[in-house]
PyMOL commands that place a pseudoatom at each C-alpha (Angstrom):
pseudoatom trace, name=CA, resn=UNK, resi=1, chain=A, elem=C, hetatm=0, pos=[14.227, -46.160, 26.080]
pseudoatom trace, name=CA, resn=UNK, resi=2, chain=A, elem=C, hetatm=0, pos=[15.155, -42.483, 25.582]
pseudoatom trace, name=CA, resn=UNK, resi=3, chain=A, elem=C, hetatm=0, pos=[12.997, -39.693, 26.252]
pseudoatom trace, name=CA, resn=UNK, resi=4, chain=A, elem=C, hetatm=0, pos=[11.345, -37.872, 23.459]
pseudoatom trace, name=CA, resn=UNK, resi=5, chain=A, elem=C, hetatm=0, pos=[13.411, -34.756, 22.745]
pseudoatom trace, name=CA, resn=UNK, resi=6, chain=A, elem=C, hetatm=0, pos=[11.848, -31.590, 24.096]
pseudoatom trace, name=CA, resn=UNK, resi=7, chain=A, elem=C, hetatm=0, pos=[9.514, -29.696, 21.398]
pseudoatom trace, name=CA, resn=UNK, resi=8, chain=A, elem=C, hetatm=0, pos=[10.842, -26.762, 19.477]
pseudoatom trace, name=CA, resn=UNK, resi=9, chain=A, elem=C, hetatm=0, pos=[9.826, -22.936, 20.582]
pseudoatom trace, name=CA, resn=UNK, resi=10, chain=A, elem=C, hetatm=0, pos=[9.892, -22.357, 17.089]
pseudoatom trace, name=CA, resn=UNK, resi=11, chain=A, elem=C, hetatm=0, pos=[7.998, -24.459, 14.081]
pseudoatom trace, name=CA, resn=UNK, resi=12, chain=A, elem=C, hetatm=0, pos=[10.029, -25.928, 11.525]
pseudoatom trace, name=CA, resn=UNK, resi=13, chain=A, elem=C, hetatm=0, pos=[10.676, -23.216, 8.279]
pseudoatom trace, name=CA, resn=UNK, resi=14, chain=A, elem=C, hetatm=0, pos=[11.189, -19.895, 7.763]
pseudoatom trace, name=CA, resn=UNK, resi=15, chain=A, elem=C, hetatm=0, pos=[10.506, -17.365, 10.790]
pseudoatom trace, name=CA, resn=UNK, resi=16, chain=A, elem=C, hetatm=0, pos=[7.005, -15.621, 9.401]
pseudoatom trace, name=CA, resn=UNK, resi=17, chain=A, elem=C, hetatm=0, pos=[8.397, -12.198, 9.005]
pseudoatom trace, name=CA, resn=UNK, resi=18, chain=A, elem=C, hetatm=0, pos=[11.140, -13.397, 6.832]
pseudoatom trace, name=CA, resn=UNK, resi=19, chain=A, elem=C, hetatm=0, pos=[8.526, -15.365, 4.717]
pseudoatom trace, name=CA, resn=UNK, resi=20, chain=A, elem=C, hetatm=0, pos=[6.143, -12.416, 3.852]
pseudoatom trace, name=CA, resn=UNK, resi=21, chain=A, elem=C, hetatm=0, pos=[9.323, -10.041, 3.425]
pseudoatom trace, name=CA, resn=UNK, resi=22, chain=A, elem=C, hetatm=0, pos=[10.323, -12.589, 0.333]
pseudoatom trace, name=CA, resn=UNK, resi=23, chain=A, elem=C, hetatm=0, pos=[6.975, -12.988, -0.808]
pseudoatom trace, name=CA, resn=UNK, resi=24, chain=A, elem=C, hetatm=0, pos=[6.347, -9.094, -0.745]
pseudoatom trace, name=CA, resn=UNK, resi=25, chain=A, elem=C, hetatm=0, pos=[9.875, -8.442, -2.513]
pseudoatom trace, name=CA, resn=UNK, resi=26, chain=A, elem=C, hetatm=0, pos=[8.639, -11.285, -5.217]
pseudoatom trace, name=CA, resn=UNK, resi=27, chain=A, elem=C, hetatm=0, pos=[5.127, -9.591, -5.527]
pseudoatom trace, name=CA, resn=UNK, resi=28, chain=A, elem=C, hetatm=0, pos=[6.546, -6.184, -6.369]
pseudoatom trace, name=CA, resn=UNK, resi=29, chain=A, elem=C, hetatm=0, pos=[9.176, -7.419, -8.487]
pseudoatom trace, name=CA, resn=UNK, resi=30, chain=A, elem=C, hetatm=0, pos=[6.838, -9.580, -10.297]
pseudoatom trace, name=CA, resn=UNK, resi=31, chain=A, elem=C, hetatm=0, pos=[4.428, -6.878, -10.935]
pseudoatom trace, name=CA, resn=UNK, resi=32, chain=A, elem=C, hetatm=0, pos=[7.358, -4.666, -11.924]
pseudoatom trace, name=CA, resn=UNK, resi=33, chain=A, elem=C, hetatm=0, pos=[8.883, -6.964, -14.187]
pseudoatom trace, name=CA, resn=UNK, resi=34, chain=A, elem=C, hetatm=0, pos=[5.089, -8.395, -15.822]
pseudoatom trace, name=CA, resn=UNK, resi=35, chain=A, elem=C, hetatm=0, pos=[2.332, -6.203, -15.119]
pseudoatom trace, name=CA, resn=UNK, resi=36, chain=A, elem=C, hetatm=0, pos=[-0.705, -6.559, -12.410]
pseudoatom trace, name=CA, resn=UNK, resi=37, chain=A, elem=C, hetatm=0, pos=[-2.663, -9.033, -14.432]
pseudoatom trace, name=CA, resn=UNK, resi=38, chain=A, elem=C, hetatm=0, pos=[-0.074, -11.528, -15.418]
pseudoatom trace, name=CA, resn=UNK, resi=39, chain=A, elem=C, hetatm=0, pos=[1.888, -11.738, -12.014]
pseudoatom trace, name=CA, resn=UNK, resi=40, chain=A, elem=C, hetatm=0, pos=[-0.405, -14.241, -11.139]
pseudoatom trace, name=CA, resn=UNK, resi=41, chain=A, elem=C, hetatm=0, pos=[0.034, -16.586, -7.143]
pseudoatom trace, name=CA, resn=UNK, resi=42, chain=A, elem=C, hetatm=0, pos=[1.876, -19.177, -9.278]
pseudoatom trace, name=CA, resn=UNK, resi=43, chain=A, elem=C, hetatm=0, pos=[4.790, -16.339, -10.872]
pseudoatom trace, name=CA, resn=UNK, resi=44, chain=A, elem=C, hetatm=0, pos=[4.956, -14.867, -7.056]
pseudoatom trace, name=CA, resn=UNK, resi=45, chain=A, elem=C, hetatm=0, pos=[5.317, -17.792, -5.553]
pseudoatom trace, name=CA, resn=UNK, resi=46, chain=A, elem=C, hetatm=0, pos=[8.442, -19.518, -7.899]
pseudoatom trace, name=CA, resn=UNK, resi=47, chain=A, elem=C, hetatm=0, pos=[9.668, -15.792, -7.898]
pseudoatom trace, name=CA, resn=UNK, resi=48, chain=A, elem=C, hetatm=0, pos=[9.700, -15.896, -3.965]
pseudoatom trace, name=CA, resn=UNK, resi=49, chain=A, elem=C, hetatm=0, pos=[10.972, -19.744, -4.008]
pseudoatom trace, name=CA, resn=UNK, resi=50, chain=A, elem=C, hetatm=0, pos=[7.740, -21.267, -1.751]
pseudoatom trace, name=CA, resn=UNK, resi=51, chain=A, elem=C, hetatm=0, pos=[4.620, -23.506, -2.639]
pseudoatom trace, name=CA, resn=UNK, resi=52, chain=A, elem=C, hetatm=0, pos=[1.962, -22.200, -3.937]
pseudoatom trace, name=CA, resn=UNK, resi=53, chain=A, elem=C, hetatm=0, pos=[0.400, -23.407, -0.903]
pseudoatom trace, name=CA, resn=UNK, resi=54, chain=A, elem=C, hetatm=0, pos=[2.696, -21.339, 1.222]
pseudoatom trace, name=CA, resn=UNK, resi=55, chain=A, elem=C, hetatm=0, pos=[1.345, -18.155, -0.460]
pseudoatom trace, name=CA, resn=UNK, resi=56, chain=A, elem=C, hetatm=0, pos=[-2.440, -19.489, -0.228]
pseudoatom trace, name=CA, resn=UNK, resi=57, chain=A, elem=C, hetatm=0, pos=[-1.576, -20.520, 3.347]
pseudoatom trace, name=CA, resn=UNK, resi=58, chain=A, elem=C, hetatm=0, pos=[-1.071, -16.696, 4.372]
pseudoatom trace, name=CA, resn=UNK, resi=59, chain=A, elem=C, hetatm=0, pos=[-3.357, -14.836, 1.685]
pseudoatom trace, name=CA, resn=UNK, resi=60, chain=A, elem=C, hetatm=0, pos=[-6.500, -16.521, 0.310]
pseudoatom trace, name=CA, resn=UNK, resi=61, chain=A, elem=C, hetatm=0, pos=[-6.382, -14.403, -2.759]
pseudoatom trace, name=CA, resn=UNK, resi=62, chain=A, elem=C, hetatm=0, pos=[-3.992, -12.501, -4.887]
pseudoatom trace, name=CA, resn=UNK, resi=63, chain=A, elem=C, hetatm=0, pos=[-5.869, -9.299, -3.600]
pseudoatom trace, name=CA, resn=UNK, resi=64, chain=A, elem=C, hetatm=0, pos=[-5.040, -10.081, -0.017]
pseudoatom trace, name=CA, resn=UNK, resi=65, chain=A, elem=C, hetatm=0, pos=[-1.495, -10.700, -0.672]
pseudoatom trace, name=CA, resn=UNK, resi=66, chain=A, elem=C, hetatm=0, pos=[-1.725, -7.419, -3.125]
pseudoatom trace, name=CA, resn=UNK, resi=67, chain=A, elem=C, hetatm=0, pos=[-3.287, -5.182, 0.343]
pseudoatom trace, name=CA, resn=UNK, resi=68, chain=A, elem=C, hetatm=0, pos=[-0.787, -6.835, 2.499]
pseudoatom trace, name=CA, resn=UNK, resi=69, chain=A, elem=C, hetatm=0, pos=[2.536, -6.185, 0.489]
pseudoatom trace, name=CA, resn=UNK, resi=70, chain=A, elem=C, hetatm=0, pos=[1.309, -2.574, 0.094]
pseudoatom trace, name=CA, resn=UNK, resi=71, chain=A, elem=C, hetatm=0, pos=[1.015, -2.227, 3.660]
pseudoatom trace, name=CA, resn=UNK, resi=72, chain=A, elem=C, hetatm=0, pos=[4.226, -3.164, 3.769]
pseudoatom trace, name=CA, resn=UNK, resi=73, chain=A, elem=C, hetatm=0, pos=[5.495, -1.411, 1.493]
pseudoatom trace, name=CA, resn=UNK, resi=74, chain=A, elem=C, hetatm=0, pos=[3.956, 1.743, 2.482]
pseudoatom trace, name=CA, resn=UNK, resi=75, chain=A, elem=C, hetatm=0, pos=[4.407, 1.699, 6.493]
pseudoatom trace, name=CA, resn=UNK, resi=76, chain=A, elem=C, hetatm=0, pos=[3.140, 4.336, 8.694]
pseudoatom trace, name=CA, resn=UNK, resi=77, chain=A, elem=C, hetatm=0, pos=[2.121, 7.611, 6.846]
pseudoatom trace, name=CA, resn=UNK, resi=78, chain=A, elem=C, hetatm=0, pos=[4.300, 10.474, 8.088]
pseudoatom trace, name=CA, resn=UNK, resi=79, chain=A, elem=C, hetatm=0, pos=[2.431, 12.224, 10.618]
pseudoatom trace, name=CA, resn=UNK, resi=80, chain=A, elem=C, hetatm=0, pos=[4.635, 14.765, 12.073]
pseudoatom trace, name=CA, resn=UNK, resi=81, chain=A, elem=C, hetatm=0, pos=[5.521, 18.165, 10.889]
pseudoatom trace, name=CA, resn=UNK, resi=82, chain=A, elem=C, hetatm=0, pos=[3.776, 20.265, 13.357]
pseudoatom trace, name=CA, resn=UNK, resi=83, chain=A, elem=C, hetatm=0, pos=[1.537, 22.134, 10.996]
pseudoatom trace, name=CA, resn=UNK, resi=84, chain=A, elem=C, hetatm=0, pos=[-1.278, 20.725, 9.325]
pseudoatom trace, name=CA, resn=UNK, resi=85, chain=A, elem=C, hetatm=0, pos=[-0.670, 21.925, 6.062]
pseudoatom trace, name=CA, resn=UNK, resi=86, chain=A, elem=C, hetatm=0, pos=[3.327, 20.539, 6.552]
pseudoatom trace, name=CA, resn=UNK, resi=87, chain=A, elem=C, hetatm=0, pos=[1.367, 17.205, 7.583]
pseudoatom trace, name=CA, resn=UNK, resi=88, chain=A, elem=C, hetatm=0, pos=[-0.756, 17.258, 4.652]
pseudoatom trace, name=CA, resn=UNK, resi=89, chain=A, elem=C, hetatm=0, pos=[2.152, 18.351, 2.084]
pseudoatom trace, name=CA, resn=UNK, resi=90, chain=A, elem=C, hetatm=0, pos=[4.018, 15.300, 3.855]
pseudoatom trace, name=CA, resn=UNK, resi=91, chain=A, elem=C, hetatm=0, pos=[1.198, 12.644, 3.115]
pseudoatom trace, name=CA, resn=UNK, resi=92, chain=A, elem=C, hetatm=0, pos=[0.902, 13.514, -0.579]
pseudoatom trace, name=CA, resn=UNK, resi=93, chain=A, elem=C, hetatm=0, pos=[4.807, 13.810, -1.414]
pseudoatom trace, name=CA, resn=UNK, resi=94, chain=A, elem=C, hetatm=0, pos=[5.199, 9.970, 0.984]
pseudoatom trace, name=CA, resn=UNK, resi=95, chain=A, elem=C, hetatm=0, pos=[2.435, 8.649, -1.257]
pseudoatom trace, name=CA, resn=UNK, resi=96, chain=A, elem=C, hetatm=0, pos=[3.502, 10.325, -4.346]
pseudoatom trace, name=CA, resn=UNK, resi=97, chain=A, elem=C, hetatm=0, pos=[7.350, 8.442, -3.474]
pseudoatom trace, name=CA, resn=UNK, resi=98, chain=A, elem=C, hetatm=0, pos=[5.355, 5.195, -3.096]
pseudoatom trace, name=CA, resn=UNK, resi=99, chain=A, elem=C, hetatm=0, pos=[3.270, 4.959, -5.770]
pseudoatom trace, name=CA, resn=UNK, resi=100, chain=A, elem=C, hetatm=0, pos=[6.797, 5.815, -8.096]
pseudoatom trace, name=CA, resn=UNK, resi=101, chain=A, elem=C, hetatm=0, pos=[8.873, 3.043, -6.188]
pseudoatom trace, name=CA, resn=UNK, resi=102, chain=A, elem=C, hetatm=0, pos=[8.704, -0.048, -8.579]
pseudoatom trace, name=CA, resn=UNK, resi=103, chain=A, elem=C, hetatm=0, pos=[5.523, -2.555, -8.526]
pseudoatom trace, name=CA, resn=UNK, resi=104, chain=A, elem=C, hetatm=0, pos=[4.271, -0.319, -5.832]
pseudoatom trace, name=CA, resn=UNK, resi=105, chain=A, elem=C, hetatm=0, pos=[2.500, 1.719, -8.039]
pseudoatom trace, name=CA, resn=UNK, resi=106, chain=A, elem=C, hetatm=0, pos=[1.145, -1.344, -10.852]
pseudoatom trace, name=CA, resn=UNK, resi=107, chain=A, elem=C, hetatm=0, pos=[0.087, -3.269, -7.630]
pseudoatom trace, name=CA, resn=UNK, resi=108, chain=A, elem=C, hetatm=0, pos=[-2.430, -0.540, -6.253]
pseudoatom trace, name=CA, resn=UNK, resi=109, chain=A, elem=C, hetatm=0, pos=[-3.778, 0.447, -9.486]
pseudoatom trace, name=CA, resn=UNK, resi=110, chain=A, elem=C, hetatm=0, pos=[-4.527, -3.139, -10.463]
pseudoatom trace, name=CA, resn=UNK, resi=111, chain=A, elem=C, hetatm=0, pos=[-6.089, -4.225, -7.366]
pseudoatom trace, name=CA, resn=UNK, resi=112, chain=A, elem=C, hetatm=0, pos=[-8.305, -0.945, -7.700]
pseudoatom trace, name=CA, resn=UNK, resi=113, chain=A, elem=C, hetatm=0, pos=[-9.469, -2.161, -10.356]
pseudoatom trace, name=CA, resn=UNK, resi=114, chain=A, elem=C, hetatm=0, pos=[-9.986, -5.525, -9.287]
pseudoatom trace, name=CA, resn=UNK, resi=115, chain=A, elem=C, hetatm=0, pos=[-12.085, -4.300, -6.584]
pseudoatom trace, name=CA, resn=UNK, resi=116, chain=A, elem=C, hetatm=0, pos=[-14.613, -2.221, -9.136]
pseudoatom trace, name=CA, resn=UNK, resi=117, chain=A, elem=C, hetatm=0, pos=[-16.319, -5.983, -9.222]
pseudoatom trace, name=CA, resn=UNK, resi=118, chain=A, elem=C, hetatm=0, pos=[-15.515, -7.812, -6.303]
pseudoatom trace, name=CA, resn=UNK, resi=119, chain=A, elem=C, hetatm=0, pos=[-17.028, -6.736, -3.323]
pseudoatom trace, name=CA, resn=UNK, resi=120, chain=A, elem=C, hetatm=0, pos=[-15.259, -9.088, -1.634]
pseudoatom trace, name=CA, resn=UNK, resi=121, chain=A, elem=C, hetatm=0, pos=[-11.951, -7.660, -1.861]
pseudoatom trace, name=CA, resn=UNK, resi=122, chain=A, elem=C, hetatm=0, pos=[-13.394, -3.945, -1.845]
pseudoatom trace, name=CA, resn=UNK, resi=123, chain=A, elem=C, hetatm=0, pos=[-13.836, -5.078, 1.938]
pseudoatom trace, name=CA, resn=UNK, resi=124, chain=A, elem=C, hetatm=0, pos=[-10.290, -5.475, 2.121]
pseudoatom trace, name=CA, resn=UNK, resi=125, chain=A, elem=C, hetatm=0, pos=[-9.063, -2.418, 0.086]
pseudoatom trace, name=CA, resn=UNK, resi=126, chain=A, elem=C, hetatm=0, pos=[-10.984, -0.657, 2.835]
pseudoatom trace, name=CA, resn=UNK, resi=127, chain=A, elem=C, hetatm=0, pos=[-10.715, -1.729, 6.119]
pseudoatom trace, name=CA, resn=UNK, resi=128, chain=A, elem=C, hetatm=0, pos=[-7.254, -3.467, 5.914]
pseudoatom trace, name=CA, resn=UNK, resi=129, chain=A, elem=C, hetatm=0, pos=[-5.896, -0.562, 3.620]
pseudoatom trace, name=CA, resn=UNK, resi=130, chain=A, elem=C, hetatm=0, pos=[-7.495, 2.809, 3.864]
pseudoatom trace, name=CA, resn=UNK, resi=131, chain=A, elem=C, hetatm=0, pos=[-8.731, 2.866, 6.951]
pseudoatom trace, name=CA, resn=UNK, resi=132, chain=A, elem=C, hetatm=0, pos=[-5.699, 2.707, 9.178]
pseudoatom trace, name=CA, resn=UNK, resi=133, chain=A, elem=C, hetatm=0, pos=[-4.815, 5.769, 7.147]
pseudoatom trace, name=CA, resn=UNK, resi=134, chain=A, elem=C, hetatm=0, pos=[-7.989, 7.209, 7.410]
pseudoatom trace, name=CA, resn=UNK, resi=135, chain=A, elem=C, hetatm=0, pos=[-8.286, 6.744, 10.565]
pseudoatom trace, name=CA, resn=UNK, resi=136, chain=A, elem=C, hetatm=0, pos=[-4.785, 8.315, 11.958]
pseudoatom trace, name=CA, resn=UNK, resi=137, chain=A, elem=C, hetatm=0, pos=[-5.248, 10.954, 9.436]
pseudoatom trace, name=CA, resn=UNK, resi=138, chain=A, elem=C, hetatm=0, pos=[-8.910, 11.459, 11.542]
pseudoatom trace, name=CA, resn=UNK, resi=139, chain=A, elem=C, hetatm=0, pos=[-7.078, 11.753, 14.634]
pseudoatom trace, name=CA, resn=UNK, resi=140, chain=A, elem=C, hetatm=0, pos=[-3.771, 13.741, 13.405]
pseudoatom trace, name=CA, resn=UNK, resi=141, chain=A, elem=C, hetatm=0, pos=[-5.706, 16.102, 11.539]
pseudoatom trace, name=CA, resn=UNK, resi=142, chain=A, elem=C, hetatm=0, pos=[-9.022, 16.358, 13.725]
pseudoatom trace, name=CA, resn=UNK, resi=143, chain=A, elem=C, hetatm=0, pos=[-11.196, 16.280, 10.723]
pseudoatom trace, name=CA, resn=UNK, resi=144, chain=A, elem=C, hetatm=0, pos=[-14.385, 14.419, 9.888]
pseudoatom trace, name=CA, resn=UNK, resi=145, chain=A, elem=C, hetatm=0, pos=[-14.500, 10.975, 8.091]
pseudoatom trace, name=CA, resn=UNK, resi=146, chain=A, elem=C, hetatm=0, pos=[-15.624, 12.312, 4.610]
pseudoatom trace, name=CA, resn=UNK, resi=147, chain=A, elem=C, hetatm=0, pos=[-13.217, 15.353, 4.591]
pseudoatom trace, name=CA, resn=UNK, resi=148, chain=A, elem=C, hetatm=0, pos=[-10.116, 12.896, 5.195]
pseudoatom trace, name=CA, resn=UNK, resi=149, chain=A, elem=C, hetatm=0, pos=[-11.995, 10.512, 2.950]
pseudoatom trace, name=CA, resn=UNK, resi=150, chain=A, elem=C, hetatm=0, pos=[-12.163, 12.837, 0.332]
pseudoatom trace, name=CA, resn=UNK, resi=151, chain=A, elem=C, hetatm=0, pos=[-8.211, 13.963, 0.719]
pseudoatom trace, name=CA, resn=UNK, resi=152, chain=A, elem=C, hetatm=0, pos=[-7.039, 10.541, 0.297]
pseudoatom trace, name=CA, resn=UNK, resi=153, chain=A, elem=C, hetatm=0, pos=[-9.234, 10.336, -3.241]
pseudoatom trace, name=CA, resn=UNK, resi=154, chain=A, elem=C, hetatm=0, pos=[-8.080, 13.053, -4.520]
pseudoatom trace, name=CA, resn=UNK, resi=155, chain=A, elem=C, hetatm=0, pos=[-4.257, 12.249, -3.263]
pseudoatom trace, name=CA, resn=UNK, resi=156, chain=A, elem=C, hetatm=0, pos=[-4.130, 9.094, -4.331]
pseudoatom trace, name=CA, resn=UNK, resi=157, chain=A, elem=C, hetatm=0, pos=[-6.540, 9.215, -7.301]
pseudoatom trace, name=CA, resn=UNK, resi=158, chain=A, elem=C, hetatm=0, pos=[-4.832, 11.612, -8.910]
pseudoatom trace, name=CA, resn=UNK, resi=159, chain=A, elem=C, hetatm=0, pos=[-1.480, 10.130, -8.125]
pseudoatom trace, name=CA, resn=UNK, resi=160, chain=A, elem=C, hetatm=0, pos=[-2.731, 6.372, -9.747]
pseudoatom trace, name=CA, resn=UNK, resi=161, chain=A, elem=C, hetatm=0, pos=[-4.247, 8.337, -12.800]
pseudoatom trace, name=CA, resn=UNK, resi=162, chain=A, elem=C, hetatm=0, pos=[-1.333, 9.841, -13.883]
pseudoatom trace, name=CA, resn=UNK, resi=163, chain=A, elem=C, hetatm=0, pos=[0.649, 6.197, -13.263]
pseudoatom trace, name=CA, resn=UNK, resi=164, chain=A, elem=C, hetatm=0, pos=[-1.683, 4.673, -15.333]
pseudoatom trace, name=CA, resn=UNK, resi=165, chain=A, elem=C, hetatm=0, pos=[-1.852, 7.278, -18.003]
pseudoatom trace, name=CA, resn=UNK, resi=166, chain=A, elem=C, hetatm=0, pos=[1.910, 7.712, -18.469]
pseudoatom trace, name=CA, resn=UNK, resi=167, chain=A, elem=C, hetatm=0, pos=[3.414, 4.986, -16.841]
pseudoatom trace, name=CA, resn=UNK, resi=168, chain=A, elem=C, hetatm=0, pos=[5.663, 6.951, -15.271]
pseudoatom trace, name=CA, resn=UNK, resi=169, chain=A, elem=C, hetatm=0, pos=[4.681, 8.846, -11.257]
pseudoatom trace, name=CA, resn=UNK, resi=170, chain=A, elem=C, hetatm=0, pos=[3.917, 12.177, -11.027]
pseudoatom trace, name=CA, resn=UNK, resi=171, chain=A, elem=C, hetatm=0, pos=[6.848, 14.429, -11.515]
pseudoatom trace, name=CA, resn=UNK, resi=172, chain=A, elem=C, hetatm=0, pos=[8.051, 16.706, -8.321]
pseudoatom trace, name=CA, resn=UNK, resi=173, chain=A, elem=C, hetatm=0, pos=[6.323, 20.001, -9.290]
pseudoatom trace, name=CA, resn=UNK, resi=174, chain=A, elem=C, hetatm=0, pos=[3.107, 18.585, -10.509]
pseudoatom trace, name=CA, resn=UNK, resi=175, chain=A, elem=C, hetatm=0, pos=[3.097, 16.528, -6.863]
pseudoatom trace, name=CA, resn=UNK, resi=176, chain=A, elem=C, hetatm=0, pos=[3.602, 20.149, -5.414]
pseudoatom trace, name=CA, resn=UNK, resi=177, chain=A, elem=C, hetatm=0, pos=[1.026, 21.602, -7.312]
pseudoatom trace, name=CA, resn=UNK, resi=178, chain=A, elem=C, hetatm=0, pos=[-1.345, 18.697, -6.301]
pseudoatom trace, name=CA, resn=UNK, resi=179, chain=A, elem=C, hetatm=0, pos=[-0.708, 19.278, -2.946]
pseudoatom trace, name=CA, resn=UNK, resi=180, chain=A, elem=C, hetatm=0, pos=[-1.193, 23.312, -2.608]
pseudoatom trace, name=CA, resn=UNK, resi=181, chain=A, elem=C, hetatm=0, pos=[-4.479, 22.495, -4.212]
pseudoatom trace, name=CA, resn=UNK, resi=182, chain=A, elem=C, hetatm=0, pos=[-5.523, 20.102, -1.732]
pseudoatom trace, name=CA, resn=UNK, resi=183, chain=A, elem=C, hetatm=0, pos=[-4.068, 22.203, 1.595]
pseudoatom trace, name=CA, resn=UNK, resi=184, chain=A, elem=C, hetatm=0, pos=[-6.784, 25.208, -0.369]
pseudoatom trace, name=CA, resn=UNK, resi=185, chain=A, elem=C, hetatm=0, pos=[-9.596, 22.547, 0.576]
pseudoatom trace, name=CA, resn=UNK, resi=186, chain=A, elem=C, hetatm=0, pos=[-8.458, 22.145, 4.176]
pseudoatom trace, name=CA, resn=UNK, resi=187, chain=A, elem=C, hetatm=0, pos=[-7.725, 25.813, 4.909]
pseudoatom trace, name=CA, resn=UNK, resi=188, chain=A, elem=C, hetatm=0, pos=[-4.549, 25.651, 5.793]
pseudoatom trace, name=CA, resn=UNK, resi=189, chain=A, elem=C, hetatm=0, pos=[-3.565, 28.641, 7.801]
pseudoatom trace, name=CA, resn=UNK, resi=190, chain=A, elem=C, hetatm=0, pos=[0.043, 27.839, 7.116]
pseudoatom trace, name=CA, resn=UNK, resi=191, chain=A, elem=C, hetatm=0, pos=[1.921, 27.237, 4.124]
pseudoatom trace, name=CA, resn=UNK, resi=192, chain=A, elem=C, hetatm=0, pos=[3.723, 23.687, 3.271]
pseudoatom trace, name=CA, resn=UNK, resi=193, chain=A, elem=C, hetatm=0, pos=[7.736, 22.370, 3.950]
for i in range(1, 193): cmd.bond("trace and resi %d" % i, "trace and resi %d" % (i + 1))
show_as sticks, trace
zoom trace
């Protein structure tokens, strides 16, 4: 009788990282192509080629996948620049560039407004979302919690609104102008890049 062959090092599919890549690339492209509320698990999952299961496997709800890809999407925030106020300019024009890249900007305004009546997922908006932000913003910028807090509301407020009022992002000198009036509220001793 032969031996049982050795087990694998790796389970049998896709390596994880590849997996959520192609189901983050579907979810975007999805929203892109059919808006927030009709790119629904079942249209992200046959756009990303896995089981529904797969996708319900990972993310419980379309707002967890929906935090998740935009994590991804988004990265780190761009914390160098020496300056505060070149730090702050930086934040705004990254998230700005985000919210304009395509399904980036339909995905976080439609989870917003999921979240208005689901507590639930307002949970997850905030501590998987906005606080890893808030918090390195804390610690970059040596601010309290409600001054950063209120940065990233006006930032990225103002940013959605005009997404969801146009369709279109916020053009380059309105961003600009956005962001001189937010450096006013932090005192900036130094002008932005």
């Amino acid at each position: 009788m032969t031996p049982p062959p050795p087990p694998s090092a790796r389970p049998p599919g896709r390596p994880r990282a590849a997996l959520d890549a192609e189901v983050f690339a579907a979810t975007l492209r999805t929203v892109h192509e059919l808006g927030y509320a009709r790119a629904t698990v079942d249209r992200i999952a046959a756009a990303a080629g896995v089981a529904k299961s797969t996708v319900y496997r990972r993310w419980p709800t379309k707002g967890a996948l929906i935090v998740d890809c935009l994590l991804d999407a988004f990265g780190p925030a761009p914390l160098e620049g020496g300056s505060r106020a070149r730090m702050l300019a930086s934040v705004v024009h990254w998230v700005a560039a985000k919210i304009g890249e395509p399904g980036v900007g339909d995905a976080f305004a439609g989870v917003f407004s999921d979240a208005v009546s689901d507590p639930g997922l307002r949970e997850i908006l905030a501590t998987r979302l906005q606080d890893p932000y808030r918090i390195a913003l804390q610690e970059a910028l040596d601010e309290p919690e409600q001054r950063v807090l209120f940065f990233i509301d006006v930032a990225v407020g103002t940013l959605l609104h005009r997404m969801g009022m146009t369709g279109v992002p916020m053009v380059d000198d309105d961003v600009a102008a956005l962001t001189e009036m937010l450096l006013a509220q932090f005192h900036a001793d130094d002008a932005p890049a």
